[in-house]
N, C-alpha and C positions, 0 to 999 in steps of 0.2 A: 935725669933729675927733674922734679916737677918744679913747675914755679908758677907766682903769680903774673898772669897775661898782660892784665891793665890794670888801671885808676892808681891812688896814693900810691900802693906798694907794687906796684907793677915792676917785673922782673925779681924779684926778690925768691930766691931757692926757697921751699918748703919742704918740711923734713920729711922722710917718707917711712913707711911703718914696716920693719925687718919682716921676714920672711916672707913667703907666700901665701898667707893666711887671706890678704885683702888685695881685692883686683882695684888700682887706683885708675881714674878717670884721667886717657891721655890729652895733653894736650891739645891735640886737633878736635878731640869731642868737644873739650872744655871752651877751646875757642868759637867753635861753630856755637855750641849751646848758649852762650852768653852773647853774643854778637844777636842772637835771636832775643834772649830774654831783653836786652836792653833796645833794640829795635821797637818792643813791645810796651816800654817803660816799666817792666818789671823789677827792678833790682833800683834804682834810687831812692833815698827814704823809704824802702819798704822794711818789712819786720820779715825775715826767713827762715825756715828749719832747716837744717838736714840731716836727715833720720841716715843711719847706718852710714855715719861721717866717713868713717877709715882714717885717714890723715887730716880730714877737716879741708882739703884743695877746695873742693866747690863753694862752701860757705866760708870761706877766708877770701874767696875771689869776687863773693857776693861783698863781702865787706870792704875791701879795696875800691870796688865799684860805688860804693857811696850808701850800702843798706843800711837802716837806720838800727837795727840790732840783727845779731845772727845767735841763735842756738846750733851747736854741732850735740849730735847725740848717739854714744858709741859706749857700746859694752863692754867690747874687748880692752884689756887693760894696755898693753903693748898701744894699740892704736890709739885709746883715749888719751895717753901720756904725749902723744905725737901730735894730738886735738889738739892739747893744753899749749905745747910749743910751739907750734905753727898758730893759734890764737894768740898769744901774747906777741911774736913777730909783728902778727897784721896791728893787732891793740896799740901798739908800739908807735907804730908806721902812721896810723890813721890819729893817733893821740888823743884815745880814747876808747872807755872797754868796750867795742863794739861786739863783740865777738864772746861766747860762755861755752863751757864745754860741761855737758851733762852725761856723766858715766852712768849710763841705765839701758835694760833693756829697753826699745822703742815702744814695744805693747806696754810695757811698766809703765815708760813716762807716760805716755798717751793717756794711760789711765789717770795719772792723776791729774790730769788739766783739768777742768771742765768745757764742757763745750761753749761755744763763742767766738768772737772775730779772733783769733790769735795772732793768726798767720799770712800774708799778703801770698809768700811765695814759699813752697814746701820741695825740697831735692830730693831726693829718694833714689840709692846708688844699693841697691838691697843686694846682699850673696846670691850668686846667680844659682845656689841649692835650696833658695829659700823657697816652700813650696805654692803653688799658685791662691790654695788657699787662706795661708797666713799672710799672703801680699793681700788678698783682695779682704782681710777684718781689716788692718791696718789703714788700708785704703779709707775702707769705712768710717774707721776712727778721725783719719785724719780730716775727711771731708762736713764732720762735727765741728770742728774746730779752725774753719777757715773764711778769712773775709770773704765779701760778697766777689770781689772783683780778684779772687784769686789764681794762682795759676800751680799745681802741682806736676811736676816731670819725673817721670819714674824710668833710669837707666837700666836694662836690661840685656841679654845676651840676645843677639839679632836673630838665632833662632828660638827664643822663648815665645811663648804664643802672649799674644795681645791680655793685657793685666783684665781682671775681671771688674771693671768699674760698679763703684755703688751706684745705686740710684740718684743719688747727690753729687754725684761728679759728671760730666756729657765730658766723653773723649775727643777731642777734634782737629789733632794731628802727630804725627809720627815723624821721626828721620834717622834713616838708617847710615852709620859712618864705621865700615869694614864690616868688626862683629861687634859691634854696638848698636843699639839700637834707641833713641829716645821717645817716651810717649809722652804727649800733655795731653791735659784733663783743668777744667775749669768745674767752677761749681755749677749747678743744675738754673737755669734762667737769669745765666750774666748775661748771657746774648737774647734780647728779647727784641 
């Protein structure tokens, strides 16, 4: 059973989405990856997406941590009902709606944003069948729509080849945990 690691609702079961439809982020990823993102001050008061939520673990544990709003955004119905419940858990805990759950395709929502600072910190937990070029629009998309000082993680299968970054995002590290694999990617001249 997954749960949340740290902050307000730290330990707290989160529900998880029946069958085998969605590969959920185990805990040792989740811990390692947050121990990094918060190393980096990435997740307090910041604003975060997580595109292809599945049970919404990543961005409920962004909000536990102290993010100043989270979108989870998830298509599948099964899984987005499982957003909805493990969001109002954390919403509960934190005592406040920190946390929204948007049932849309990720290209859909994307589309209706406009571009601009939206985003501080973007998760990306994408179907390991999704193909290298629907990750790398998306990529694209998202890298429209992200503050200057942001940081995007895109979890993938440890043999999946290296995501196709847009021009707007510089890739500048990796970590691999069994058959996991994590990338980050920042926007193009944070590091100047």
């Amino acid at each position: 059973m997954s749960r949340i690691i740290s902050g307000i609702a730290g330990g707290v079961p989160l529900a998880a989405v029946p069958g085998s439809a969605t590969r959920p982020t185990t805990d040792r990823v989740k811990e390692a990856l947050f121990s990094r993102l918060d190393a980096l001050g990435m997740v307090a008061r910041t604003r975060v997406l997580d595109l292809y939520a599945g049970s919404g673990a990543l961005g409920v544990e962004a909000a536990s941590r102290g993010a100043s709003t989270v979108e989870l955004v998830e298509s599948e119905a099964k899984a987005a009902h499982v957003c909805e419940r493990n969001a109002r858990t954390v919403n509960d805990a934190v005592s406040r709606r920190a946390v929204t759950v948007r049932r849309s395709k990720v290209s859909s929502f994307l589309e209706r944003i406009p571009p601009g600072p939206h985003w501080d910190l973007v998760l990306m937990d994408p179907p390991y069948p999704l193909g290298e070029e629907q990750l790398a629009a998306v990529l694209g998309a998202v890298a429209d729509r992200l503050a200057p000082d942001a940081l995007v993680v895109v979890e993938r299968s440890a043999r999946s080849p290296e995501p196709t970054w847009p021009e707007r995002l510089v890739h500048y590290g990796d970590r691999k945990y069994g058959e996991t694999r994590l990338w980050f990617a920042e926007p193009a001249g944070t590091r100047a």
